[in-house]
GULUM-996801 format. One record per residue: residue in one letter; x, y, z of N, C-alpha, C, CB in turn. Coordinates in steps of 0.1 Angstrom, whole numbers, padded with zeros to 4 digits, always signed. Glycine has a CB too. Layout:
<atoms>
aXYZXYZXYZXYZ/...
</atoms>
This chain:
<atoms>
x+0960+0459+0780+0950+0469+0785+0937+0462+0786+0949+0481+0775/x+0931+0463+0795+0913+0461+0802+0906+0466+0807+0910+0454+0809/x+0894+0468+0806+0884+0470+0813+0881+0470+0833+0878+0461+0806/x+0887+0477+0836+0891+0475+0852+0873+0475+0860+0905+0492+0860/x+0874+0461+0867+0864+0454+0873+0860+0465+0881+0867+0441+0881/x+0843+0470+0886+0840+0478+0893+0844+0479+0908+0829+0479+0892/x+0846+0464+0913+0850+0459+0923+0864+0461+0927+0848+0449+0922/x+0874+0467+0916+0887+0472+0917+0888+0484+0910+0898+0463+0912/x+0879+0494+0919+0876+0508+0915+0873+0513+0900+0887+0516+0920/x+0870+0503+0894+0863+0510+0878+0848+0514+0878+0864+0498+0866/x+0845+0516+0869+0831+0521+0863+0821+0505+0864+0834+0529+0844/x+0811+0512+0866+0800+0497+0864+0799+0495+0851+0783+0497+0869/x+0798+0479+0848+0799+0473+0836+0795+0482+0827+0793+0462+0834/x+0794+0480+0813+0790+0488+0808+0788+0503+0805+0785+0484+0808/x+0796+0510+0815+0798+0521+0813+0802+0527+0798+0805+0522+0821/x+0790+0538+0792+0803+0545+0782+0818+0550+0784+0798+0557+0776/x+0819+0549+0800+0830+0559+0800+0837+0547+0809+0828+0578+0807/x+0844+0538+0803+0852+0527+0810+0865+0533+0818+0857+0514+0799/x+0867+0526+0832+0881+0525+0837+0890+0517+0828+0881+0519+0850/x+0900+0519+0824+0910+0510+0818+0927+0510+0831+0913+0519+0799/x+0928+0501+0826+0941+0496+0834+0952+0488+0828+0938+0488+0844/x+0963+0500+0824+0970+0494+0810+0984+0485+0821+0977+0511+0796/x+0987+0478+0815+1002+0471+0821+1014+0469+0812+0999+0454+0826/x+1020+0469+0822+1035+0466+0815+1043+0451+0814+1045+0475+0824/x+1033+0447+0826+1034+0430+0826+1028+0421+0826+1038+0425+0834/x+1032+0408+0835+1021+0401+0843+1017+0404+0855+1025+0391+0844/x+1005+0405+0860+1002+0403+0870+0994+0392+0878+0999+0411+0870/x+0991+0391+0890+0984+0383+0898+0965+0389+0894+0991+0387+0916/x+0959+0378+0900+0947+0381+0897+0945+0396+0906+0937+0369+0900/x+0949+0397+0916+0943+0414+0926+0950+0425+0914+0953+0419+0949/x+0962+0424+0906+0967+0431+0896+0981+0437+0900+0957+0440+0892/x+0982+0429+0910+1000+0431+0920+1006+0425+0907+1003+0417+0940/x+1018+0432+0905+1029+0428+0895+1034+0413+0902+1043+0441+0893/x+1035+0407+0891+1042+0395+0891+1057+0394+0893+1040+0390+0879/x+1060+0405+0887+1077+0404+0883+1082+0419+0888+1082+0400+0863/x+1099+0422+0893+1096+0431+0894+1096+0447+0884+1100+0428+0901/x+1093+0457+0884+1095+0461+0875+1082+0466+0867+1102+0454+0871/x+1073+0459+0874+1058+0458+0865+1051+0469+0871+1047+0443+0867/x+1042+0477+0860+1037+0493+0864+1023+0489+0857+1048+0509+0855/x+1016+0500+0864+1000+0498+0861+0997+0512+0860+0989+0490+0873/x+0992+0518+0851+0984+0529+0846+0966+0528+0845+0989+0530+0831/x+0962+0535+0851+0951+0535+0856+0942+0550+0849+0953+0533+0872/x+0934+0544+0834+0928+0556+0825+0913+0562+0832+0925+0550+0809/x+0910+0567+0832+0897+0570+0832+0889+0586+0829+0894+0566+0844/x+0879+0586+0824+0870+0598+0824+0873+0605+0834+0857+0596+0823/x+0877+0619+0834+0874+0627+0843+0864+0641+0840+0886+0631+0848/x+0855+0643+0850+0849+0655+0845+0855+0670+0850+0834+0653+0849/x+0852+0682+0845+0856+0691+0853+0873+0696+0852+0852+0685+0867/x+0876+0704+0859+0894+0705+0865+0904+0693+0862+0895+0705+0884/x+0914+0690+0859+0920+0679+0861+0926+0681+0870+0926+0675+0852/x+0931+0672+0875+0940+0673+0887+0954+0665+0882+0933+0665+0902/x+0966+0672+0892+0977+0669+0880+0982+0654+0882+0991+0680+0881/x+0989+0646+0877+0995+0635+0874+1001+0631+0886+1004+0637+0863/x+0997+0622+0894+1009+0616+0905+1011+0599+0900+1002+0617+0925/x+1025+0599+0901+1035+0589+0897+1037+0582+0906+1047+0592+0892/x+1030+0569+0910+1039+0559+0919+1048+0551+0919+1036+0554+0922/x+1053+0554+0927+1068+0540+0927+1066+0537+0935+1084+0541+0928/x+1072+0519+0935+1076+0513+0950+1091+0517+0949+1074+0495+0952/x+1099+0518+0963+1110+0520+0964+1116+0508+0972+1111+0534+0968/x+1129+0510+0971+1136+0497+0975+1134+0489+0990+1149+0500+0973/x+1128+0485+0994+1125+0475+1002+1132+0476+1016+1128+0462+0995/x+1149+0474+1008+1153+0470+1025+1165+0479+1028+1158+0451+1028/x+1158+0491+1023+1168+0510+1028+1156+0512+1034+1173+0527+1013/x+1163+0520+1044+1153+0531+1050+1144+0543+1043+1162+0538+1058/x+1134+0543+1048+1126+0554+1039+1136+0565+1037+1113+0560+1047/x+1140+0571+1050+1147+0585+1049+1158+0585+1039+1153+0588+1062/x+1163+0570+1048+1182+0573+1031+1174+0574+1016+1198+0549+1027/x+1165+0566+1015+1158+0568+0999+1152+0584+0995+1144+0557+0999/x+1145+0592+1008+1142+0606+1007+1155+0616+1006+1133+0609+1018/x+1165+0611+1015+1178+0621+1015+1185+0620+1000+1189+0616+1027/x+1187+0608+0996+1193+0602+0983+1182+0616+0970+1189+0578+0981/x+1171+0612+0971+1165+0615+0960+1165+0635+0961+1148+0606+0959/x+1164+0642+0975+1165+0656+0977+1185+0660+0971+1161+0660+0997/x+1193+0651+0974+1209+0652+0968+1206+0653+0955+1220+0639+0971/x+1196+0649+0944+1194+0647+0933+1187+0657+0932+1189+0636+0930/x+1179+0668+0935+1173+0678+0933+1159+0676+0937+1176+0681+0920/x+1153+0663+0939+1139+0664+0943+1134+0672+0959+1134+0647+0942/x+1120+0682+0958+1118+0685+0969+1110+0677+0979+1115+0697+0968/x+1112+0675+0992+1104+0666+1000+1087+0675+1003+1114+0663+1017/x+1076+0671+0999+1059+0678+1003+1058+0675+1018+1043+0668+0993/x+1061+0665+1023+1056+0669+1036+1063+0664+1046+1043+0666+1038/x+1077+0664+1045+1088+0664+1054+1088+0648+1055+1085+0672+1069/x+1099+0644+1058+1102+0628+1061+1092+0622+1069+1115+0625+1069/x+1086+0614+1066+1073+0608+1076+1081+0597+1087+1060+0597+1064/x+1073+0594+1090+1078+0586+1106+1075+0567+1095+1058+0591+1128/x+1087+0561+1093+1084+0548+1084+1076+0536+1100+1104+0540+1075/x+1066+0524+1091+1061+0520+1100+1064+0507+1095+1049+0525+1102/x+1062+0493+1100+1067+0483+1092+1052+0483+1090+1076+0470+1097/x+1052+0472+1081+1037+0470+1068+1038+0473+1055+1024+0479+1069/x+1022+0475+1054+1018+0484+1039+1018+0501+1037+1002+0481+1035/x+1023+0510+1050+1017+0521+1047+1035+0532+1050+0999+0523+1059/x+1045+0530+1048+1061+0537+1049+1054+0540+1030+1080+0522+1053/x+1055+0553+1031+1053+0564+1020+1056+0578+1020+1041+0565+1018/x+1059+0586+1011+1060+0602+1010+1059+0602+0997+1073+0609+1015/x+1056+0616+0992+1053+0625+0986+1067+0634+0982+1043+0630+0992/x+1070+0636+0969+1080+0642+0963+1078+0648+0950+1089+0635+0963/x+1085+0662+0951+1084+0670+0937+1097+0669+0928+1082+0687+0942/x+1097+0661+0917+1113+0659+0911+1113+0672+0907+1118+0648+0899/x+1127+0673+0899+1131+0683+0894+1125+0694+0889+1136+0679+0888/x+1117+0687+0881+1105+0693+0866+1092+0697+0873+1100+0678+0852/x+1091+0694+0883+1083+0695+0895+1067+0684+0893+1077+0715+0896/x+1072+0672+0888+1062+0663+0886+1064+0658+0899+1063+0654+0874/x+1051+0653+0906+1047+0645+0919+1049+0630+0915+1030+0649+0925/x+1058+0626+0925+1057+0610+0929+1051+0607+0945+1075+0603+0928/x+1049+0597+0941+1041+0593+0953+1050+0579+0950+1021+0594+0952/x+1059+0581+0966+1067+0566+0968+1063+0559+0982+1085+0569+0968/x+1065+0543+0977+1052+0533+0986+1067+0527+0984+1033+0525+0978/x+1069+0523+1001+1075+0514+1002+1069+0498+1006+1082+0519+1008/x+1077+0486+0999+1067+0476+1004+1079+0470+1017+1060+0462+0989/x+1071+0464+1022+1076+0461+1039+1085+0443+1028+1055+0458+1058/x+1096+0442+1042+1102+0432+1036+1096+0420+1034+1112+0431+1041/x+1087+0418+1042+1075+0404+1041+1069+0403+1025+1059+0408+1054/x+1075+0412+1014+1069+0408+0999+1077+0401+0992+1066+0420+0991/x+1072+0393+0987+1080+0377+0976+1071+0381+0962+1075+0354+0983/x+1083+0376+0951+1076+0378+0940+1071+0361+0941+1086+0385+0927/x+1068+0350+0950+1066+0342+0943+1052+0344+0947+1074+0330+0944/x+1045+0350+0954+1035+0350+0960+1025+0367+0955+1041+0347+0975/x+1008+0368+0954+1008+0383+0956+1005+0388+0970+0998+0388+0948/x+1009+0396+0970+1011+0406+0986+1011+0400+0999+0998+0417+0988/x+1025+0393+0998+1028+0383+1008+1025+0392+1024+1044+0378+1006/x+1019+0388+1031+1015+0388+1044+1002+0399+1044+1026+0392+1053/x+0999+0405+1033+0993+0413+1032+0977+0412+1037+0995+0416+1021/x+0969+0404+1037+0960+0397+1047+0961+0392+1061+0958+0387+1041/x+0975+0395+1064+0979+0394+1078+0975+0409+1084+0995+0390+1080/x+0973+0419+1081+0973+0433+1082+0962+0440+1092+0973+0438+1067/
</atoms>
């Protein structure tokens, strides 16, 4: 767990009320998991209302968005805003309500990602 740089959406230094950014692994210096499997939790002060919990996943790479949305609605999850149109890149995503009705938010990464590297082609974009 650290102090998340203002420059990667945290609080200015010294804030009483710090961003934290807890991990599960290693990461790269931008904070891209190293390995796969690696999750980032991202704490912070909120004032006001909370707004509820969204869970991200990456999902598997080299399925189709849809078979991965059809697969997870066979499981009980509902689709928020209908199968999206997948694009190659950074931006093949949807929104889903599981069971319990907790929101995931699933990010697919385009096949151009290597774990030996962080966010391979991703400056090509």
């Amino acid at each position: 767990m650290f102090e998340l740089p203002e420059a990667a959406g945290g609080q200015p230094k010294g804030s009483a009320s710090p961003t934290l950014l807890i991990a599960t692994g290693p990461s790269y210096e931008t904070y891209e998991g190293a390995t796969p499997g690696h999750m980032n939790a991202m704490c912070h002060k909120a004032d006001g209302e909370l707004e509820p919990i969204v869970c991200m996943l990456e999902i598997d790479m080299w399925k189709p968005l849809e078979d991965t949305l059809k697969m997870m609605e066979s499981k009980g999850a509902v689709l928020v805003d209908g199968i999206p149109e997948e694009t190659e890149g950074w931006t093949s995503s949807a929104y889903v309500n599981d069971p319990s009705g907790n929101r995931l938010y699933l990010w697919k990464c385009p096949t151009s990602r290597t774990w030996e590297e962080p966010e391979a082609a991703y400056d090509q974009e």
